[in-house]
C-alpha positions as CSV (number, residue, x, y, z in Angstrom):
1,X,5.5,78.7,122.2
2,X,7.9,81.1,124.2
3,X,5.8,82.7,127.5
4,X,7.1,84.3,130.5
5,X,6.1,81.4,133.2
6,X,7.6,79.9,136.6
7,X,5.9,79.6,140.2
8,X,3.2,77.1,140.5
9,X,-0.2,77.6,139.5
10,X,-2.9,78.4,142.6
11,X,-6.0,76.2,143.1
12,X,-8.9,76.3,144.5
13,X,-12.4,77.7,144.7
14,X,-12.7,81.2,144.2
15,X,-14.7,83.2,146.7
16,X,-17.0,86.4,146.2
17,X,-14.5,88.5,147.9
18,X,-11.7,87.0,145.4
19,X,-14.0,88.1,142.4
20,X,-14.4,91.6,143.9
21,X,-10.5,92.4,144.2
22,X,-9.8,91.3,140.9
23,X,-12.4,93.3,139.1
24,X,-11.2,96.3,141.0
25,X,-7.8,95.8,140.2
26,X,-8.7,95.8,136.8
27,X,-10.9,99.2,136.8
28,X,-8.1,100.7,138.7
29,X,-5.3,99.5,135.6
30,X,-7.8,101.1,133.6
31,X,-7.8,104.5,135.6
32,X,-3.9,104.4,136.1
33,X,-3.4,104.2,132.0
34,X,-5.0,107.5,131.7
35,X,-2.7,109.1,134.3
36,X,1.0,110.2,133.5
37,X,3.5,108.1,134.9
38,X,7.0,109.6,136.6
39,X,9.8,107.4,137.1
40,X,11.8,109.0,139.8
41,X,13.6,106.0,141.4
42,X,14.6,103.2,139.0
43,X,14.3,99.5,140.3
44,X,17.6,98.3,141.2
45,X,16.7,94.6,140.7
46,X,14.6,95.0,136.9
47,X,17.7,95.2,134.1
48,X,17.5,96.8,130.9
49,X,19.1,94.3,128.6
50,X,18.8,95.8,125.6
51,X,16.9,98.2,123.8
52,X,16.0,98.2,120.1
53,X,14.0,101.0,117.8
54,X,12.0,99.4,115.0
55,X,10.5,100.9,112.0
56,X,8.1,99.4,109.1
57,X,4.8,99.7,107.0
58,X,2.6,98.9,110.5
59,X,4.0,101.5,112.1
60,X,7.0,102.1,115.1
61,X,8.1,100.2,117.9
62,X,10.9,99.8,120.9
63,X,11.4,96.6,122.5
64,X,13.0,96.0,125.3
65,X,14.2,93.1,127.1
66,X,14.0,93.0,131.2
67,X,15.5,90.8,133.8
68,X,14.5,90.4,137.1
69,X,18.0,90.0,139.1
70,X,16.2,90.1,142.4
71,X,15.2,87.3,144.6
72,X,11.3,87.8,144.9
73,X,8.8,88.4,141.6
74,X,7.9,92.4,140.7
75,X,5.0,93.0,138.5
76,X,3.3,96.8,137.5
77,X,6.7,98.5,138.0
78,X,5.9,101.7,135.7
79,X,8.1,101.7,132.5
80,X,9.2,104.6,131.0
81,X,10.3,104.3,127.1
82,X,12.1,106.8,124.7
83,X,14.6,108.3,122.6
84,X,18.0,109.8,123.4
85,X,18.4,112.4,120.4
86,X,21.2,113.7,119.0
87,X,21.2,116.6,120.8
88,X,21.6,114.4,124.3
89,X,18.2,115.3,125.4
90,X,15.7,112.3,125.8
91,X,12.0,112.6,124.2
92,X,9.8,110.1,126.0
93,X,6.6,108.4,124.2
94,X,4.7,106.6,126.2
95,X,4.6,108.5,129.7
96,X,1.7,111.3,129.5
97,X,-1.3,108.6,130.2
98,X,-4.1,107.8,127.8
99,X,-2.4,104.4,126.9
100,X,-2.6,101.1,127.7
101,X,-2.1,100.1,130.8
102,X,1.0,97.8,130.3
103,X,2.4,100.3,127.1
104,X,3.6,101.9,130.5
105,X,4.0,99.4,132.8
106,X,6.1,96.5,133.2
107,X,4.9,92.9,133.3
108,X,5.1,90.5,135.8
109,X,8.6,89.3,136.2
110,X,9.6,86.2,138.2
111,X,12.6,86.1,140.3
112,X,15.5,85.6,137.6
113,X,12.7,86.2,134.3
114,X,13.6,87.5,131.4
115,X,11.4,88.7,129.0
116,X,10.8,90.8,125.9
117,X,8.2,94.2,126.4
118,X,7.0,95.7,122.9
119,X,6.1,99.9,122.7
120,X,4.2,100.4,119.5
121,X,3.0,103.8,118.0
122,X,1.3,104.5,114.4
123,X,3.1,107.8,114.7
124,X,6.3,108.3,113.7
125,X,9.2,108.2,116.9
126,X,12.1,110.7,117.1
127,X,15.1,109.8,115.6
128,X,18.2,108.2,118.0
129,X,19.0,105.4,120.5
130,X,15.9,103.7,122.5
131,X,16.2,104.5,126.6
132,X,14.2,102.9,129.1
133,X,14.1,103.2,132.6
134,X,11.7,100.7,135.2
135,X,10.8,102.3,138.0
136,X,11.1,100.9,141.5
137,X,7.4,99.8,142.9
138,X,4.9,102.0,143.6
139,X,4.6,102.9,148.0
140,X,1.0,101.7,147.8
141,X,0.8,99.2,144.6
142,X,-2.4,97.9,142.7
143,X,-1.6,94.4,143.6
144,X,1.9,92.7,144.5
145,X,2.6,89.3,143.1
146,X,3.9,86.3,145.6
147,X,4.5,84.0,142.6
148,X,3.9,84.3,138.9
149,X,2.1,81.9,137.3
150,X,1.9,81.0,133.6
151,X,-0.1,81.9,130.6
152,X,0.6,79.2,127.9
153,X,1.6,80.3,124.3
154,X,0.8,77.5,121.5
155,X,0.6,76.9,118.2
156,X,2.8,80.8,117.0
157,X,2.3,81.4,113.0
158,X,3.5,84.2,111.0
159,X,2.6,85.3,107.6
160,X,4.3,88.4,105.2
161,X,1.8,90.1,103.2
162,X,2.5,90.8,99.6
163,X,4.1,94.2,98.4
164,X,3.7,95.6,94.5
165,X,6.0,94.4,92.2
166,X,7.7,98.0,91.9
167,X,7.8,98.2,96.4
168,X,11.1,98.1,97.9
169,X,9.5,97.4,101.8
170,X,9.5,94.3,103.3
171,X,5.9,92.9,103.3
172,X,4.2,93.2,106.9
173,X,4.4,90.1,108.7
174,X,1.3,89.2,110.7
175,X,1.9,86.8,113.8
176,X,-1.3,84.2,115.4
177,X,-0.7,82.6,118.3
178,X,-2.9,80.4,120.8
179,X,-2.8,82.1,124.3
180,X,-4.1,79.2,126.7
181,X,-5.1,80.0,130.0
182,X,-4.6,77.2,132.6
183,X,-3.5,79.1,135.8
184,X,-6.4,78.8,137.8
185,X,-7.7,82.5,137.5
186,X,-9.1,84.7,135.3
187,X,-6.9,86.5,133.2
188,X,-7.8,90.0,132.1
189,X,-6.5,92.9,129.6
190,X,-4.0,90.3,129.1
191,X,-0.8,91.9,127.2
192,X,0.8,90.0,124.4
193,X,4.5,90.5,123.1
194,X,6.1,89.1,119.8
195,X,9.4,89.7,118.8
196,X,12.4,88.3,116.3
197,X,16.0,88.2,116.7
198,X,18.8,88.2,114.8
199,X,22.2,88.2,116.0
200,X,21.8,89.3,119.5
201,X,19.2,92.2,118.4
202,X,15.8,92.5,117.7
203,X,14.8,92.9,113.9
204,X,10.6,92.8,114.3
205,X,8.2,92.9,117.4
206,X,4.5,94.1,118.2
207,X,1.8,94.0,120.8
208,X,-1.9,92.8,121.1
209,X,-4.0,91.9,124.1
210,X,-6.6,89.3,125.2
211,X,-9.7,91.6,126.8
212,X,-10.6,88.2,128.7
213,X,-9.4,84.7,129.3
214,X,-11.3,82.7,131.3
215,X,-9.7,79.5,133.2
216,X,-9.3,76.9,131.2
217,X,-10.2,79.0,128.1
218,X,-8.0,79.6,125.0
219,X,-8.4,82.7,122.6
220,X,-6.2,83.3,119.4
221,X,-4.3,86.8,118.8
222,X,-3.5,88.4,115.5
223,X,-0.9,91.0,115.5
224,X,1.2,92.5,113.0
225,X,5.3,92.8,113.6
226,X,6.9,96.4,112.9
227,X,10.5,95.7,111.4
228,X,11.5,92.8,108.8
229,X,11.6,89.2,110.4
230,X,13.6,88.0,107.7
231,X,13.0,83.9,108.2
232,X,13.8,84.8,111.9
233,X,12.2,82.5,114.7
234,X,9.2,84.6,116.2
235,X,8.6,84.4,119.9
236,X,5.5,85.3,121.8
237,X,4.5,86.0,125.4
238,X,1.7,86.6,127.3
239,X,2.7,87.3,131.1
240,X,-0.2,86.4,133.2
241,X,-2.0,90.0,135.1
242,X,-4.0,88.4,137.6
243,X,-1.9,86.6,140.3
244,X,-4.1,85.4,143.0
């Protein structure tokens, strides 16, 4: 339904050595969402939107929304997410490693993108206002996108789950969508974002991921929403990780 898309979509044969670089790329994600990440220098072109801190039965999430303002695509930027408490300081969540890779990284962002990024925890977040910072690209990156192509999203359901009669939470919503992949490339530890808005502010999002995609391959995602969608429309993306 909703995906984070733009530049054209490559062709061609792949070769041995193409094969090679993407299945390193993925091992080294891998390896880099066990290590801390540090944002010292935010990126001046990637803008924080908007920040919102959800809670429901499935658990805690922030979701942000990003814009690229710049005039060429970033992709991998590290993203730092927290909470400012009341006492000023900030308590991040998802920058000591052992995560996914993109619960710490930004996806790809064309030149001009906007897009919704979900945090989700199963423990419980500090209390105060969401922070985020996106850090400016790494000197030596894992990979550096010239154009970003698009990973379709079709065919986005949601369902609420029943509560007992004497429950005063909102049932948990549970979210399918079709991710198709028709970019021309293998798509791999693909991350998926859903999210619901309601005057100009998030009320439900969540994350999933797609382990593999092949070209021309479709899988279907099941993930559940933290918040209450309340008969909002749900949007999904899947922005694309391999680029070439």
């Amino acid at each position: 339904m909703t995906s984070l898309s733009v530049a054209g979509v490559l062709s061609g044969c792949t070769t041995t050595q193409q094969t090679a670089q993407r299945q390193n790329l993925r091992f080294d994600r891998k390896d880099a969402g066990h290590r801390p990440i540090d944002v010292k220098r935010v990126d001046p072109n990637v803008r924080v939107v908007r920040t919102s801190l959800l809670r429901g039965p499935g658990g805690e999430a922030i979701a942000i929304r990003l814009r690229n303002e710049g005039s060429e695509p970033v992709n991998d930027l590290p993203l730092a997410v927290g909470v400012k408490t009341p006492t000023g300081s900030v308590a991040y969540v998802n920058t000591k490693g052992h995560l996914p890779y993109f619960q710490a990284h930004a996806p790809a962002l064309a030149a001009g993108q906007e897009t919704t990024w979900v945090f989700t925890s199963t423990k419980p977040l500090p209390t105060g206002e969401p922070v985020a910072k996106v850090g400016a690209p790494a000197s030596h990156p894992l990979t550096t996108a010239s154009s970003v192509p698009e990973v379709d999203v079709e065919r986005v359901s949601s369902t609420g789950s029943k509560k007992g009669s004497g429950s005063k939470s909102p049932p948990e919503t549970t979210v399918k969508a079709e991710v198709a992949n028709h970019t021309g490339m293998p798509q791999y530890d693909l991350a998926v974002y859903a999210w619901a808005e309601k005057g100009g502010r998030y009320v439900a999002a969540g994350q999933g991921s797609v382990e593999d995609l092949s070209t021309d391959d479709t899988a279907t995602v099941k993930l559940t929403l933290v918040g209450n969608p309340g008969g909002a429309q749900v949007h999904v993306a899947a922005p694309p990780t391999i680029f070439q």
